[in-house]
C-alpha angles and dihedrals in degrees: 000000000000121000132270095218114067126180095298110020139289112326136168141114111325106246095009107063095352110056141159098258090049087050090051091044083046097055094038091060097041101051082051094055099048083045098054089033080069091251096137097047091229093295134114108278139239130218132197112196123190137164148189119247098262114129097241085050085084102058090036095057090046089056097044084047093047090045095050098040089048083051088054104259127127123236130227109185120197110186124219124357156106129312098227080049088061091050090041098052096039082065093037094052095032097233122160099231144023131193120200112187115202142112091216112210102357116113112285093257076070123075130162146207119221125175122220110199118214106300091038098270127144125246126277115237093254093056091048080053102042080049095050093043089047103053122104092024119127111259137176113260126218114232129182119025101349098070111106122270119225125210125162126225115185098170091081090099092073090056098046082054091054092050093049090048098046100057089075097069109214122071117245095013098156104056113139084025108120107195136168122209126208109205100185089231081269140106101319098051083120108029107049089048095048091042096050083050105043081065097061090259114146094241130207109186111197120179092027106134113080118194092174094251100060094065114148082337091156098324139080121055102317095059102035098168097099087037083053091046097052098047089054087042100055094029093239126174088231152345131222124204115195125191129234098277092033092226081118136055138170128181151220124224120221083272099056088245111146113252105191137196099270090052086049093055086049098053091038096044091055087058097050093049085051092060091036095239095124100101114224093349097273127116118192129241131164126240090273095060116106132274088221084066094057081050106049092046094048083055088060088039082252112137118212119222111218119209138169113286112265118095090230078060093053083051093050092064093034093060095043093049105033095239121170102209142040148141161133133292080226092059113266106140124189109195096181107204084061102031157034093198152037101284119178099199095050100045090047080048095064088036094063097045092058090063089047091054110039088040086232132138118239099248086057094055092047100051089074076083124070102200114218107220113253138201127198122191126193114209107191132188097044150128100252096160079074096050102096080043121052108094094214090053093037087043088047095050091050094049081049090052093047090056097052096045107172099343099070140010127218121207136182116203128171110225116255097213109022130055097251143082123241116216107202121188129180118196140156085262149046094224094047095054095046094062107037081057093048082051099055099040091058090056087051085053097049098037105033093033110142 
């Protein structure tokens, strides 16, 4: 059976796989595991709750409130916002849990729970297990006064500004910046638009306006065209296009060309090293991220730490070595003095203020990076619990390997949180990694067909 937990969270169609009763089980287990993992320290326990503007957001935040506060808990909701607010202000107000729910960048008939632990700070892998295994089993309520008491506080959101603002140090360090950014109609309509602003930028705010149903509905960082065609419009310097949830974010230089995650850690990461504030000079990518990265730091005698995919992965390795930076091709940043997670606004924030500061445009920042083309293939309707497995795939990825040698890498990863295998091939060219990827993801449909 495959588990409930993926690589960020529980996610699924909202009212199909992913229900209120679920969300209530879910909580429930959850508030008891933390519990009984010493969490709480033996006192009465405090939960932030946030979400993202999706309409099944609603009755799923009833059902995870009513779950936590029937488990004894009190509830703290916070309405709308983004998920690196809900880390953050699980640290800032000292709870001892935090639920975003949200299914990020995913189309708004999906939604998502992730738990944040005291300090902000996602679940290790053995707590998501002990949860799922947990659930549906009998338990002894609390009546009377120790059931948990619910309020709601929906003024957080100037204080997670202020505390984006205030990370860059200098007030009004943007002007003559003209920046647009792209909120994905989703939970930082309000905050990525007021941050940039706060800090003197010219600011154009497109997909701003969530109705619950427009979510990530071709905007946001995962459809940049709009995002391309206003910059080029307005003649802005950059654009920023943040997800659903805004713990990603990609940009767009004056040109409309694409700048990714892996570009923005470069750019980021040489900062840092000039301010020597990139401890050990390392800074931290998953296995997705691009060759061209590894390359581009070596260049600078930065080294570059490889993890699983997953952001909560990239932090794993952050907080046991005491690294500074990390992230996500697909634009989750962690800059670690200011947070414990992937956070869009911030990381468009620092962006920005490089620019501010080195009098550069963004293409030039991010040509430090050459970037290896690069193919990804989804193979749906597979068995990708066999892919690591199966001797024919696992034999035809090695024989890949062995073509490209040095110029190129080939790698086979079984999505966390959909039902499909990506197939991702770097090469010298376009045209080679297309169809060495072409190649291999015939051999995953014919091998791993369900």
């Amino acid at each position: 059976m495959e588990r409930l937990f993926g690589t960020d969270g529980v996610r699924g169609r909202a009212n199909v796989e992913l229900t209120a009763e679920l969300a209530l089980d879910l909580s429930v287990a959850a508030a008891h595991i933390l519990g009984e993992a010493g969490v709480f320290n033996g006192r009465r326990a405090t939960a932030l709750v946030g979400r993202d503007p999706r309409a099944s957001g609603e009755f799923l935040e009833a059902a995870v409130v009513a779950g936590l506060a029937s488990a004894g808990i009190d509830v703290v909701r916070l309405g709308v916002l983004p998920t690196p607010a809900v880390a953050h202000l699980v640290n800032e107000m000292d709870a001892d849990l935090g639920v975003m729910i949200s299914a990020s960048h995913n189309a708004m008939p999906d939604n998502g729970i992730k738990f944040f632990s005291k300090g902000g700070v996602k679940l290790d892998d053995f707590l998501e297990d002990a949860i799922e295994k947990r659930m549906g089993e009998e338990w002894n309520r609390p009546t009377g006064a120790d059931v948990g008491r619910i309020r709601a506080d929906y003024g957080m959101v100037e204080a997670y500004v202020a505390h984006l603002v205030g990370s860059l140090g200098n007030e009004g360090s943007l002007h003559g910046i003209k920046v647009v950014v792209d909120c994905a109609n989703g939970a930082a309509a309000m905050t990525g638009p007021s941050a940039f602003a706060a800090q003197g930028a010219d600011v154009v705010a497109i997909h701003a306006e969530p109705d619950g149903l427009n979510i990530n509905d071709n905007c946001g960082s995962t459809h940049l065209g709009s995002l391309r065609e206003k910059v080029r419009e307005t003649g802005a310097d950059l654009g920023i296009g943040l997800d659903g949830d805004a713990d990603r974010c990609l940009a767009v230089d004056h040109e409309g060309n694409v700048v990714d995650g892996d570009q923005i850690l470069a750019i980021l990461a040489l900062e840092l090293a000039e301010n020597h504030k990139l401890h050990a000079d390392t800074v931290v990518a998953t296995v997705m991220s691009n060759l061209g990265l590894t390359n581009a730091m070596a260049a600078h005698g930065i080294k570059v730490d490889r993890t699983k995919v997953g952001d909560r992965y990239v932090l794993e390795s952050m907080n046991a070595n005491g690294f500074a930076l990390g992230g996500e091709q697909s634009g989750h940043v962690i800059l670690s003095e200011f947070a414990n997670t992937g956070d869009g606004v911030l990381t468009g924030l620092h962006l920005a203020a490089r620019m501010a500061q080195t009098g550069k445009t963004l293409k030039e920042l991010a040509s430090v990076m050459e970037v290896l083309p690069q193919v990804v293939v989804n193979v749906g309707n597979v068995d990708k619990l066999r892919a690591g497995i199966d001797t024919e795939v696992t034999g035809a990825v090695a024989a890949a390997a062995e073509e490209l040698g040095s110029s190129g890498r080939v790698l086979l990863r079984p999505s966390g949180t959909e039902p499909l295998v990506r197939v991702m091939v770097e090469a010298p060219t376009v045209e080679q990694a297309r169809e060495i990827a072409d190649r291999l993801s015939d051999k995953v449909r014919v091998r791993l067909g369900r």
